[in-house]
C-alpha positions as CSV (number, residue, x, y, z in Angstrom):
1,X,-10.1,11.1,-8.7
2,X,-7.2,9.9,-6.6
3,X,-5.8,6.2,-7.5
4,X,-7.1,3.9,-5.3
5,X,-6.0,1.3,-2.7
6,X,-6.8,-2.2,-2.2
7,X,-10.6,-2.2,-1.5
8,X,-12.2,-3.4,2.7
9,X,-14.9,-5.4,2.9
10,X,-15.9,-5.7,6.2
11,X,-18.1,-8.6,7.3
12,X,-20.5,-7.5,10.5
13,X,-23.1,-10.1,12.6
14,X,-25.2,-8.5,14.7
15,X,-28.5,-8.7,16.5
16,X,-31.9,-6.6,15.4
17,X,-32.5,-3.8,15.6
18,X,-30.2,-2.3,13.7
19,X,-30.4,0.9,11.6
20,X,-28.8,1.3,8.2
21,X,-28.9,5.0,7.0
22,X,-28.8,6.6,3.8
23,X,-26.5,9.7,2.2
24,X,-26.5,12.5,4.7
25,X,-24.5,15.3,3.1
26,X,-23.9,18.0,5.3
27,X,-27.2,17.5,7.7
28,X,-25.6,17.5,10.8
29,X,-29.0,18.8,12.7
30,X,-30.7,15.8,10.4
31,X,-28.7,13.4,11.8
32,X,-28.7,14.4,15.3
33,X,-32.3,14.3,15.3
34,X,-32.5,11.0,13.7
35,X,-29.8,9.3,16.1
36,X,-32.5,10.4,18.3
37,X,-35.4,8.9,17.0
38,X,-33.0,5.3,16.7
39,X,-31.5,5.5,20.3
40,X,-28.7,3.1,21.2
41,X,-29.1,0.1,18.4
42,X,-25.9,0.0,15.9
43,X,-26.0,2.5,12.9
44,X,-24.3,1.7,9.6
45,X,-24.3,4.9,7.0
46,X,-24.2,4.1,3.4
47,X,-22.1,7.1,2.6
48,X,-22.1,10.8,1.1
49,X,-21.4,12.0,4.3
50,X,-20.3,15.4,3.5
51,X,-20.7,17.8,0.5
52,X,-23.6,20.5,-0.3
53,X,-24.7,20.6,3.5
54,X,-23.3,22.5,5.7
55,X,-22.2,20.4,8.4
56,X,-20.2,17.7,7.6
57,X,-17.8,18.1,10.4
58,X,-20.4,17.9,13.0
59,X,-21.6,14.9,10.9
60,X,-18.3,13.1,10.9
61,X,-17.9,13.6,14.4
62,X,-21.7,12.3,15.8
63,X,-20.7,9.3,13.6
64,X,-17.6,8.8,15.0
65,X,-18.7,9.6,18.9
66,X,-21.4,7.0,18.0
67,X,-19.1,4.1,16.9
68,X,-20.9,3.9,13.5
69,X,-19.8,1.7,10.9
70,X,-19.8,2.5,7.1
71,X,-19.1,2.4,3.5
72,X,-17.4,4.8,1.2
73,X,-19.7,7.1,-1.3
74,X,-18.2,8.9,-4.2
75,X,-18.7,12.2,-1.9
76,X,-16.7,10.6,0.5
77,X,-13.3,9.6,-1.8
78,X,-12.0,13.0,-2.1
79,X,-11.8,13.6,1.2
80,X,-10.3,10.7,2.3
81,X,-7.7,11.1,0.5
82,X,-7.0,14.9,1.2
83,X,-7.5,13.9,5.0
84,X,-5.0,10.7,4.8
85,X,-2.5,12.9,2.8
86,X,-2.8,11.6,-0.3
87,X,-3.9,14.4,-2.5
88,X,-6.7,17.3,-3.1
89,X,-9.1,16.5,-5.8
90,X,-10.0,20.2,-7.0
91,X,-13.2,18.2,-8.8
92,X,-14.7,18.8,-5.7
93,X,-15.0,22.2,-5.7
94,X,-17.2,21.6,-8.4
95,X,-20.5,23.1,-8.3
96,X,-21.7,19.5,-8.7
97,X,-19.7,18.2,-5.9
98,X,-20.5,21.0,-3.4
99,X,-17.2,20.1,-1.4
100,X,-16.1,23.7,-0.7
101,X,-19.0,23.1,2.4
102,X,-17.1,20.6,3.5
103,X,-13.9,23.1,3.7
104,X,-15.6,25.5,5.4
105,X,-16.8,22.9,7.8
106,X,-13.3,22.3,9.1
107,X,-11.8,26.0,8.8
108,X,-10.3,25.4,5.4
109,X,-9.9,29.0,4.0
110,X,-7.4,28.4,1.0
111,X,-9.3,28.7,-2.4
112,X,-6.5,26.9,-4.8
113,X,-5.1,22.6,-4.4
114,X,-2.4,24.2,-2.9
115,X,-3.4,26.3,-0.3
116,X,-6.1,23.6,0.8
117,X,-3.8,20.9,0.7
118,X,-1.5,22.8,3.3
119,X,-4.7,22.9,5.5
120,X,-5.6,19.3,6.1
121,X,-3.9,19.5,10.1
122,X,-7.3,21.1,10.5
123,X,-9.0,17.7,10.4
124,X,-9.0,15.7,14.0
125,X,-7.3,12.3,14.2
126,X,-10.3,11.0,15.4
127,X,-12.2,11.5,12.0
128,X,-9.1,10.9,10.3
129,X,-9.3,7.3,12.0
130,X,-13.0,7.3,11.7
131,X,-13.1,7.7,7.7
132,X,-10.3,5.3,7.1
133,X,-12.1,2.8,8.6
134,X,-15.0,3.1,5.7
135,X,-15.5,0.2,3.5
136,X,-16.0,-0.2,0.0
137,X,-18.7,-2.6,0.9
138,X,-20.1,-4.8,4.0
139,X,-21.3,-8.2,4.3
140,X,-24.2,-7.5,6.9
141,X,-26.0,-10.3,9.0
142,X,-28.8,-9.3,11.0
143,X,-30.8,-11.5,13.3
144,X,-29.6,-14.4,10.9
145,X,-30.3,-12.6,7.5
146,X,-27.9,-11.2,5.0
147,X,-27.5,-7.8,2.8
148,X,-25.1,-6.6,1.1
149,X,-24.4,-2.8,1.5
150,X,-22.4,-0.7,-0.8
151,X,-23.0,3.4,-1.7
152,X,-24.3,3.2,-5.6
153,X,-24.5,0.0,-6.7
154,X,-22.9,-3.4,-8.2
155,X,-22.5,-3.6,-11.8
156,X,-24.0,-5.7,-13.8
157,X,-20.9,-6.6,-16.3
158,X,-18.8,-9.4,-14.4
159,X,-21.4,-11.9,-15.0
160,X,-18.7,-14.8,-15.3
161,X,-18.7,-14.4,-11.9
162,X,-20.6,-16.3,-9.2
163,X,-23.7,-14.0,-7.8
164,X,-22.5,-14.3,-4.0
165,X,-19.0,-13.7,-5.3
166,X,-19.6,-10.3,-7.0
167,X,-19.4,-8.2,-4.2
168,X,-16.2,-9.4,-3.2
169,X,-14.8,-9.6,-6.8
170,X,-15.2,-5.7,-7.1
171,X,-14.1,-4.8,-3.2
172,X,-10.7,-7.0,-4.5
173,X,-10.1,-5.2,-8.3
174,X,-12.2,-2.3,-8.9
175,X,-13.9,-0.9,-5.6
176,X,-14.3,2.9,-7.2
177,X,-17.3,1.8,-9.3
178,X,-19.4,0.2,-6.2
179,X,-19.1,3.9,-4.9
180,X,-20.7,5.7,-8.3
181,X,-22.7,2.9,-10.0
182,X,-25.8,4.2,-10.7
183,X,-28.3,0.7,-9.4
184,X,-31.0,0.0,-11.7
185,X,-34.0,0.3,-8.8
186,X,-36.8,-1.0,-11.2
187,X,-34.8,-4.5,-12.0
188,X,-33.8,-7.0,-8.9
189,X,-30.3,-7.6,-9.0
190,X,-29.0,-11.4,-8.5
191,X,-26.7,-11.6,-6.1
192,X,-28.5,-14.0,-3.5
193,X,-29.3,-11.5,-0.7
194,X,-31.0,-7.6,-0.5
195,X,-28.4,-4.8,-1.8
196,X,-28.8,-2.0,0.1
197,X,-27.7,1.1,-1.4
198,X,-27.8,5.0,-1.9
199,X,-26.3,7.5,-4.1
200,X,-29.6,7.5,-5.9
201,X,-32.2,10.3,-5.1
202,X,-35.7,9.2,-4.7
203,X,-38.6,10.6,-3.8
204,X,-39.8,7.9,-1.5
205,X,-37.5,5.0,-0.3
206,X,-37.4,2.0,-2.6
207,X,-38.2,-1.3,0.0
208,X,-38.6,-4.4,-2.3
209,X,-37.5,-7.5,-2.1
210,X,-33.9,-7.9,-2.9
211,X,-33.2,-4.1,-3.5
212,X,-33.6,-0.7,-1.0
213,X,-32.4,2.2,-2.0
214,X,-32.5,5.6,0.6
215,X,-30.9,8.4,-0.6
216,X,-34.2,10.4,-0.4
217,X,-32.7,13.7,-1.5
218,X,-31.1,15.1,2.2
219,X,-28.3,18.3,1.5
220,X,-30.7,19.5,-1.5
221,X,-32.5,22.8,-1.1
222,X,-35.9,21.8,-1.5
223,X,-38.3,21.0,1.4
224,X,-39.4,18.0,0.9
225,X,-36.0,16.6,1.5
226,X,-35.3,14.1,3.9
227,X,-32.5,12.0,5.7
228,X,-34.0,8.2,6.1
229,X,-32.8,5.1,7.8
230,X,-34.1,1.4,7.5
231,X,-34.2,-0.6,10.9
232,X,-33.7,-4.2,9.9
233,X,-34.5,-7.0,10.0
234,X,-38.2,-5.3,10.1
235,X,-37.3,-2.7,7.4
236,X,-39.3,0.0,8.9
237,X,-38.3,3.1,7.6
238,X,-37.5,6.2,10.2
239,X,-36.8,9.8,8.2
240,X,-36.2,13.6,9.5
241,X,-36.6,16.6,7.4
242,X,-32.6,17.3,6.3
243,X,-33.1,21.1,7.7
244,X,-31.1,22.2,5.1
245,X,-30.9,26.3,3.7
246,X,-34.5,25.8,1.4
247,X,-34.2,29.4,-0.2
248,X,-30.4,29.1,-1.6
């Protein structure tokens, strides 16, 4: 992957009820229907936006129509930077990666770096704004209590430092690995609030005390995928089938 910048953490206080939503790949009609079900409180997507699903240029722009906040997910990185001009990773063409349905979201026909690389016009300002704006972690209040939010995880190696300080250690010199740590779900981590994460597919959302994982599996052809959101402070969990092509 590309080099990468000086890491955002972005600090949000808000008022309940507010809905934090896990990786969407591609699901635009997911989405749409679970923007539904939430109405008009504050949405906050914990990245994995695109990739594998076919619409992640609808996504992208209900997201960005909607005012949502986020953070970065590994999905997310390469196309960031090919938007912003800084370089196609051709690792997302990868099978594992699935970003050619993100091309084809936006019109992208080149096949080689190149050729897609000369393409990128084809991707509005307004969700070139929109994803530059997504943070490698936020600091989340909500009706007076705190989470952390990041796309995979925090790592459990920088133990020197303080547990509130962690977060911020690795937004300041190493904000890549909160977007592809792989969170240990079974083992609460220390960090003096809930970490709320993705990246991870599970079968059923993970809701415990200071960990809640809700990547429950939407983009993936099988049918019992689904796209789920926590509204917090209550944490009561709101999912939609992803609608995604089950007989690929």
């Amino acid at each position: 992957m590309n080099d990468f910048r000086t890491g955002l953490l972005l600090e949000l206080k808000l008022d309940g009820p507010v809905a934090v939503v896990g990786d969407i790949h591609g699901c635009a009609d997911a989405l749409d229907a679970l923007l539904d079900k939430l109405g008009e409180m504050p949405v906050i997507v914990l990245g994995d936006l695109g990739d594998r699903g076919p619409g992640t240029r609808a996504v992208i722009d209900l997201l960005a129509r909607r005012g949502a906040a986020g953070v970065r997910g590994n999905h997310d990185d390469w196309l960031i930077a090919w938007a912003l001009g800084e370089g196609f990773d051709s690792f997302a063409l990868h099978p594992v990666m699935g970003g050619r349905a993100t091309l084809d979201s936006y019109g992208i026909k080149g096949a080689s770096a190149g050729s897609i690389e000369a393409e990128r016009w084809r991707v509005p300002r307004e969700h070139l704004a929109w994803l530059d704006g997504l943070a490698d972690a936020i600091d989340l209040e909500v009706d007076g209590e705190r989470y952390w939010l990041v796309h995979g995880g925090v790592p459990d190696d920088q133990l020197a430092v303080e547990p509130s300080g962690r977060v911020p250690w690795f937004v300041r010199n190493a904000p890549e690995r909160l977007h592809g740590y792989r969170q240990l779900l079974d083992r609460s981590p220390n960090l003096g609030r809930p970490l709320i994460v993705g990246h991870q597919q599970v079968e059923e959302p993970v809701v415990s005390g200071a960990i809640i994982a809700l990547d429950t599996g939407a983009g993936e052809p099988r049918s019992s995928a689904r796209l789920t959101a926590i509204v917090l402070p209550e944490r009561r969990l709101v999912s939609v089938p992803s609608w995604t092509e089950v007989t690929q």
